[in-house]
C-alpha positions in Angstrom: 6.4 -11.9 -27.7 6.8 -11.0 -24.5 5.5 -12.2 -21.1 3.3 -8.8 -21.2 1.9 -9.1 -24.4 1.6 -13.2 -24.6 -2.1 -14.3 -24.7 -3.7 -15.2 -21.1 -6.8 -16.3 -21.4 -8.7 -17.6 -18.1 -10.2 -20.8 -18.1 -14.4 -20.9 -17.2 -14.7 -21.1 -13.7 -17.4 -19.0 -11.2 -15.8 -15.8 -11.1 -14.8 -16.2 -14.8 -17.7 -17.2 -16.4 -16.7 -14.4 -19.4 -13.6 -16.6 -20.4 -11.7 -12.6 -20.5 -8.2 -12.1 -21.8 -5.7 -11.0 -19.0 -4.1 -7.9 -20.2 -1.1 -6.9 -20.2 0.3 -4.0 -17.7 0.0 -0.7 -18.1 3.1 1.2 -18.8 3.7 2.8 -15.7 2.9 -0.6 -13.7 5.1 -2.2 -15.9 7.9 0.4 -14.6 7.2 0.0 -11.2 7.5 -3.9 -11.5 11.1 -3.4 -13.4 12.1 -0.9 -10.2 11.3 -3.4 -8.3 14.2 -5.3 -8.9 16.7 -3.0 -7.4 14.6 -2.4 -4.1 10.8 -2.9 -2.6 8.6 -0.8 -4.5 4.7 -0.9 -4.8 3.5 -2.8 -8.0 -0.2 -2.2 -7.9 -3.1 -0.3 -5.6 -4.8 -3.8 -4.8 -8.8 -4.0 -5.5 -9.9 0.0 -3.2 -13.3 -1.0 -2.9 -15.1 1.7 -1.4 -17.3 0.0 1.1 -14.4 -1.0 2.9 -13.3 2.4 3.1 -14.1 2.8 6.6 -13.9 -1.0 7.8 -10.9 -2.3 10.3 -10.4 -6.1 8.8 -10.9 -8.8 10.9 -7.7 -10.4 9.9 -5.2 -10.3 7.1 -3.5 -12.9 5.2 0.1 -11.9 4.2 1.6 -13.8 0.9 4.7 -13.9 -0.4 6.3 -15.4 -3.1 9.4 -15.6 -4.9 10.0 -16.2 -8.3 12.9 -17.5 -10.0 13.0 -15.3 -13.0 11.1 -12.4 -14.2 8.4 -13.2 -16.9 6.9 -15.1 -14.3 6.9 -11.9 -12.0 5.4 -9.8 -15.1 2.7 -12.6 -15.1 1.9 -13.1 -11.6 1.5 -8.8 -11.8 -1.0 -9.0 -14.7 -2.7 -11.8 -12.8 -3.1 -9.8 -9.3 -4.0 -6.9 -11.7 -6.5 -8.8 -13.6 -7.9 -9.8 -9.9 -8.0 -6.1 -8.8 -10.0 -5.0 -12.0 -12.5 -8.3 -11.4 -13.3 -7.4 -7.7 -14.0 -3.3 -8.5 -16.1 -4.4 -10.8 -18.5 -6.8 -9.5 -22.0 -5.2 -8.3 -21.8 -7.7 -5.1 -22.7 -5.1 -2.1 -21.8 -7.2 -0.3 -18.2 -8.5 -0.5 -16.2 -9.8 2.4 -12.9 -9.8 1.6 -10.0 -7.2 -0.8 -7.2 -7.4 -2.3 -4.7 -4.9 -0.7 -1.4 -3.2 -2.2 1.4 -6.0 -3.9 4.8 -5.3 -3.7 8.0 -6.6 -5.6 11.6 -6.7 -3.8 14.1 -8.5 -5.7 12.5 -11.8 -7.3 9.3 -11.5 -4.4 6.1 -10.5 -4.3 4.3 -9.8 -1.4 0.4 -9.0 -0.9 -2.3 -9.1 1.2 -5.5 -9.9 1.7 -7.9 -8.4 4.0 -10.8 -10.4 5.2 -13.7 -8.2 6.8 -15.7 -10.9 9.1 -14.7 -13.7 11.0 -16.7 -16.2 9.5 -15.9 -15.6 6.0 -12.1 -15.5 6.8 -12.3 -19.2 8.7 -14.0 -20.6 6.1 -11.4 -19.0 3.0 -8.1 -18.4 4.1 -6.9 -21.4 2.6 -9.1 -20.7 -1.0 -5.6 -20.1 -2.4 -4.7 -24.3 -2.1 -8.4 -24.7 -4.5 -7.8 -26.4 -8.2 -9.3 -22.6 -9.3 -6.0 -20.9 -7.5 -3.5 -23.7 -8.2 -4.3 -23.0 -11.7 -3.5 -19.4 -11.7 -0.4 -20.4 -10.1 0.6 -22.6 -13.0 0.2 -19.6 -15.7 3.3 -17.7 -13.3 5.1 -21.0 -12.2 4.2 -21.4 -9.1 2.5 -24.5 -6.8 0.4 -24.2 -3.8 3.5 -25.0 -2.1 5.3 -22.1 -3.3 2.7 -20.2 -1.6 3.8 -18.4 1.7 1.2 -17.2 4.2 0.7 -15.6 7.5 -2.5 -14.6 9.3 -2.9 -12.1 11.1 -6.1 -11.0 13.2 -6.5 -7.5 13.2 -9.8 -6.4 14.9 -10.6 -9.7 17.1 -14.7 -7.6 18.1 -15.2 -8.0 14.3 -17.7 -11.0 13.8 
């Protein structure tokens, strides 16, 4: 079995209430992670949500991390995929925050995320160090410390 097709189910937690399978990568996504290897190339589209279509960010948060071997890269990709598909698909109006485009170069990832008021990106730009993230970290062999991140304010008028 491979790191794509080996069972990852997601413990019960609030935005997992379902208990879902993680699945495993598309074909073509599955491609671009493999390409990735030789040179930065775009892994996935990040979570597009269409009410943030038109929105500056207040900030960004930047992440990279680097892996030392590649199943844990294919698992970290179904995760952030797994992520994407969650946030299109919640009926919250309302959201405050997106996952944007991940890319792989060499053995690291990089993301970010894009945090649309003030307020909301004070009080959760460290959610990633919560026992809910540090888990998902675990299933790709990561720690919170293994975590790189780098804020950035973008729109500074954006309360």
């Amino acid at each position: 079995m491979s790191a794509n097709t080996e069972p990852m189910v997601m413990g019960v937690d609030p935005l997992n209430v379902l208990r879902d399978e993680v699945k495993p990568l598309p074909r073509h996504v599955l491609a671009r992670v493999k390409k990735g290897k030789t040179g930065r190339t775009q892994i996935l589209d990040g979570s597009m949500l269409e009410q943030h279509a038109d929105l500056v960010p207040y900030a960004l948060t930047h992440v990279t991390m680097i892996f030392d071997n590649e199943d844990d890269i294919i698992r970290c990709a179904r995760m952030l995929q797994w992520s994407d598909e969650r946030m299109r698909s919640k009926e919250n109006p309302r959201i405050m925050w997106e996952w944007k485009r991940s890319f792989r170069e060499g053995m690291t990832v990089e993301f970010s995320v894009a945090w649309y008021s003030k307020e909301f990106f004070e009080q959760n730009r460290v959610a990633f160090k919560d026992k809910n993230h540090q888990n998902y970290f675990h299933k790709f062999g990561l720690s919170v410390a293994d975590i790189k991140t780098q804020d950035e304010v973008i729109d500074q008028n954006n309360t």
